[in-house]
C-alpha positions as CSV (number, residue, x, y, z in Angstrom):
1,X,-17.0,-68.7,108.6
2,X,-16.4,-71.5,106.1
3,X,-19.1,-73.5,104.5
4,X,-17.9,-76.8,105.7
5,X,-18.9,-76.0,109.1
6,X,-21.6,-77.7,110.7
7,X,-24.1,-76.5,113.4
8,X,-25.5,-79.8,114.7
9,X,-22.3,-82.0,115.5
10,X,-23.8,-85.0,116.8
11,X,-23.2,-86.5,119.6
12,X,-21.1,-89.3,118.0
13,X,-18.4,-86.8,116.9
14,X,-18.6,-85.1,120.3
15,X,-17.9,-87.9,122.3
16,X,-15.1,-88.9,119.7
17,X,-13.4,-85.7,120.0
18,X,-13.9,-86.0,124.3
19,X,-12.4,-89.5,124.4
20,X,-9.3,-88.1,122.2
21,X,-9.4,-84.9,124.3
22,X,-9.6,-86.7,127.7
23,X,-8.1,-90.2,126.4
24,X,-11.2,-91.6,128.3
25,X,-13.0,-95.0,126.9
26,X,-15.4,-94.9,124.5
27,X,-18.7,-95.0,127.6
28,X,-17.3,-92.2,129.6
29,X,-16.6,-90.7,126.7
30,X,-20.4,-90.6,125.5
31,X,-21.8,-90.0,129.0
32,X,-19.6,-86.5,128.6
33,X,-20.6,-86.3,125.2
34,X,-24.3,-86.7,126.6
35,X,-24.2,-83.7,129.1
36,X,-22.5,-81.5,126.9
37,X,-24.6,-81.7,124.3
38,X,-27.7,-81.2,126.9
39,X,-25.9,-77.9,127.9
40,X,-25.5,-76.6,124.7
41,X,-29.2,-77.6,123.9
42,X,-29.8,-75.6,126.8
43,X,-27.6,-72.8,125.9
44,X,-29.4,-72.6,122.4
45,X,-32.7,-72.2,124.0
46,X,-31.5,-69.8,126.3
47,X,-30.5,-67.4,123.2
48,X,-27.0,-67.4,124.0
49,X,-25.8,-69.3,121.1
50,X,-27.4,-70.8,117.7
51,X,-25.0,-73.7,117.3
52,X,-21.9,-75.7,117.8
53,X,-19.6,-76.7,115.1
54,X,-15.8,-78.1,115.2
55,X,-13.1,-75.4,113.3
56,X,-10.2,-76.6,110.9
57,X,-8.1,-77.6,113.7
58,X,-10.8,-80.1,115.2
59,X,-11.9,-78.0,118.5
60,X,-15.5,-77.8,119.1
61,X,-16.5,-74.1,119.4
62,X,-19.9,-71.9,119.6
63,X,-21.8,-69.7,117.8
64,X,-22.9,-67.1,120.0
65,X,-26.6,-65.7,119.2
66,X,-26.7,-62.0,117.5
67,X,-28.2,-60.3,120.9
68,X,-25.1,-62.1,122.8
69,X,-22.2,-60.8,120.0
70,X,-24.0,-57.0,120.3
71,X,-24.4,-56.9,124.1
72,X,-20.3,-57.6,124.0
73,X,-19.6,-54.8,121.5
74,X,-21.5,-52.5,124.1
């Protein structure tokens, strides 16, 4: 994992990279970027993941929570 990496993406970069994902305007764009980011609040409390963060080649991706990686080994 690099150090660069961070676990909160807001919602403004989330609904930047959905309107360059879905070439949408910039409100639907943010109304996506608002439900995402509910679900992945949701999936956080949930346990299955501790954050979000975007990678080197811009794509948002999970971290999955430590009980979630070790029930996937089993």
């Amino acid at each position: 994992m690099t150090t660069d990496i961070n676990q909160s993406t807001s919602i403004d970069s989330i609904a930047a990279y959905l309107k360059l994902k879905n070439q949408c305007d910039e409100k639907k764009a943010f109304i996506e970027a608002k439900q995402m980011m509910h679900e992945l609040l949701q999936m956080r409390q949930q346990g299955l993941i501790t954050g979000w963060y975007f990678n080197e080649q811009g794509k948002l991706e999970l971290l999955p929570a430590e009980k979630t990686q070790h029930s996937r080994v089993k």
